[in-house]
N, C-alpha and C positions, 0 to 999 in steps of 0.2 A: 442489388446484393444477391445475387442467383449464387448458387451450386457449381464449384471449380468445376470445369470440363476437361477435369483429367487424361493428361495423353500418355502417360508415363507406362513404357512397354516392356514386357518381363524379359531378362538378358542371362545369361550363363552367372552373371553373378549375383542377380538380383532378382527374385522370382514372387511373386503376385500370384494373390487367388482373390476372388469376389468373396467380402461378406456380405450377407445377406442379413439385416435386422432390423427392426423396428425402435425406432425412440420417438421418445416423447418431442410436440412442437417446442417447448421450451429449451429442450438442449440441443435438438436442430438451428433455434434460431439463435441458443448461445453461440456456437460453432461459429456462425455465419458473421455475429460480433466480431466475436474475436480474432478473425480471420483479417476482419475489417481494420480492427483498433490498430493491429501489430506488424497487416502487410503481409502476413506469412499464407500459404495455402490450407485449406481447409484440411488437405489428407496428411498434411505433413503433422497438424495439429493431433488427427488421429491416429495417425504413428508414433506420436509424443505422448501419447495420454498411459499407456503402460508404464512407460518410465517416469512419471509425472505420478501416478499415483503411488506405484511403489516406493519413488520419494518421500509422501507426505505421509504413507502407510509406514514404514519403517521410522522415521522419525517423532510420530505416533506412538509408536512400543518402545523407543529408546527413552523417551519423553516419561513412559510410565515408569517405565525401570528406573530413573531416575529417583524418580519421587518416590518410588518402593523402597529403594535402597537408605533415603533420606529419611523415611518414614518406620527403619528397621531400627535407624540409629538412635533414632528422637527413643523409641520405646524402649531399646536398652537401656538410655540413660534414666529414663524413668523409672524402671524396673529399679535399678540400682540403687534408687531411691528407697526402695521398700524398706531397707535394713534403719530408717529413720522412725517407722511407725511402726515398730511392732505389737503397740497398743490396738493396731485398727487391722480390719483383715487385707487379706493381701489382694483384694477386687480392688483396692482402692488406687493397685499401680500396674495388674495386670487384668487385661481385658482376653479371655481362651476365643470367645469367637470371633473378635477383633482378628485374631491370629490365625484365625480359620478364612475369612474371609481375603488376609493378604495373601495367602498360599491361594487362595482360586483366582487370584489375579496375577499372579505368577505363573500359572499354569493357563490363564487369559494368554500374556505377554507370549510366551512359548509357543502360543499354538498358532501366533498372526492373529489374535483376534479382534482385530482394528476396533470393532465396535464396542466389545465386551460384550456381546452377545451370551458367551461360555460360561460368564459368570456365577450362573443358578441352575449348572448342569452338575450332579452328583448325588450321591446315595440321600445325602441326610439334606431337612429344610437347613438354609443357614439365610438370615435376613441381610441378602446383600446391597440390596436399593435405598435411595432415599426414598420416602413417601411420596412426593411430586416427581419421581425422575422419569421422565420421557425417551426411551431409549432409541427414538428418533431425530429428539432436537436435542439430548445432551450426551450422546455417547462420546469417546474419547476421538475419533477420527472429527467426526461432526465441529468441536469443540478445536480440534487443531487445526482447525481449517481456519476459523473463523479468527480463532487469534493472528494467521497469516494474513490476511485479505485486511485486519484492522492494522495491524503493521505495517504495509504498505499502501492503505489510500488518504492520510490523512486525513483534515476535516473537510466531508463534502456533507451537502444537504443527502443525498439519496445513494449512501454506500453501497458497496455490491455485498450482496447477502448467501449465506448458505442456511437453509432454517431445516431441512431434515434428510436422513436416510433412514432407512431401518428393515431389516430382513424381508417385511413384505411392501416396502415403498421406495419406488427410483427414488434417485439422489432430487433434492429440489433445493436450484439457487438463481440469483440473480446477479447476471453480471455487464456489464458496458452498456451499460443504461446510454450514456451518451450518445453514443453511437448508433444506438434505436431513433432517439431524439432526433438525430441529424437526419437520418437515411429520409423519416417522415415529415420535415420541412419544418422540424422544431415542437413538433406537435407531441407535447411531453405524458399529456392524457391516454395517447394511442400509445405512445409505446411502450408506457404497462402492458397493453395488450399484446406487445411484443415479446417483453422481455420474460412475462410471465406464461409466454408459451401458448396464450388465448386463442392467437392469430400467427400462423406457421407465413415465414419468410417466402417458403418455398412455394405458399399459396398465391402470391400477387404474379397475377400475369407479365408475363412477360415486356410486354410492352410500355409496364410502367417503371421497369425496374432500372432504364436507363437517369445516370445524374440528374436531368433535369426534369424530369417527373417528379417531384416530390411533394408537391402540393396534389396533384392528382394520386399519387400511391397512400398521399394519406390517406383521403376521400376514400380511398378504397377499404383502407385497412377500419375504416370508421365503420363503413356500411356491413363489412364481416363481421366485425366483431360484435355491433349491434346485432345483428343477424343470429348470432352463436350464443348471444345472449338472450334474445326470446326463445329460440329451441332450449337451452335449456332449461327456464323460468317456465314453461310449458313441460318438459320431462320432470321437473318439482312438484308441480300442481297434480299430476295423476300420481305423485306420493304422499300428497298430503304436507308436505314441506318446502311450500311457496313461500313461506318467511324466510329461508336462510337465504336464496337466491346464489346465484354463482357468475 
């Protein structure tokens, strides 16, 4: 499962530049999945991925505005209610920072803010989190993802996962597990170490990377990842935090 060897050359209509960047083994060797799973070439995946996100991006904001709009009407009808208790004060049908908080999520939606990052950006404190909310594993992009990927793989033992993003951490998901599984001769233990990125695709030699190597690429991907795993259990212990392990 190597690296397409792209031959595709720049023409009067079609014009190419090198990017140059670094990612993480995890979504190097998702790439390489997925390339696998569907047949398609790895760069063409790459070429898809701006319009693939700004799908899931937009449909994200549309998804909010939805529920904003849904959630303007519930409150009117509430409100309207008031004129029922004039006995009791008027908290008891209108919430002010309630209404303060929906306005900074409309000015979220406005701004493309997939994540809702923007939400606690302004003059005054206004309490807009839940207590537990993890603005990595439960932001609104994060969150539509994942209802996508459960709507379309029905019941499997080990679903493809998306568990975080967040302004200061790459995206982190798990996908075509199978496919790990397969490449490595069924060896389902190792290709955790695949799919979670432990042990990069593009690390196995060459030589083992043809179809019927797969009992020996495993051997291989076993003794790396072993390998990756005493270097770091050793970078633990000069922190003093050999119990977490990794």
């Amino acid at each position: 499962m190597a690296d397409d060897a792209e031959t595709d050359t720049e023409t009067a209509f079609s014009f190419r530049s090198q990017l140059n960047v670094r990612i993480s083994h995890e979504t190097r060797n998702a790439l390489a999945l997925v390339s696998k799973r569907y047949g398609v070439k790895a760069l063409d995946i790459l070429e898809l991925a701006p319009l693939m996100f700004h799908l899931v991006a937009a449909e994200t904001l549309k998804e909010r505005s939805a529920r904003l709009n849904e959630l303007d009407l519930a409150r009117n009808q509430i409100s309207d209610l008031g004129r029922h208790f004039p006995h009791v004060s008027e908290r008891m049908v209108n919430d002010w920072n309630g209404e303060e908080i929906e306005e900074r999520e409309r000015r979220s939606i406005a701004a493309c803010d997939v994540r809702g990052d923007l939400l606690d950006t302004g003059d005054d404190f206004v309490d807009t989190r839940p207590m537990d909310y993890d603005d990595g594993a439960a932001n609104p992009f994060v969150s539509q993802v994942r209802a996508r990927l459960a709507a379309v793989q029905g019941n499997v033992a080990e679903p493809d996962s998306f568990s975080y993003w967040s302004d200061g951490s790459g995206p982190s998901y798990e996908i075509c597990r199978a496919e790990a599984v397969a490449y490595l001769a069924g060896a389902a233990e190792l290709a955790e170490a695949v799919v979670a990125g432990r042990v990069g695709l593009h690390e196995i030699p060459k030589e083992l990377r043809e179809p019927a190597m797969g009992e020996a690429r495993a051997k291989w991907v076993e003794e790396r990842a072993a390998e990756i795993g005493k270097r770091n259990a050793e970078w633990l212990e000069t922190l003093g935090l050999a119990d977490f392990g990794l």
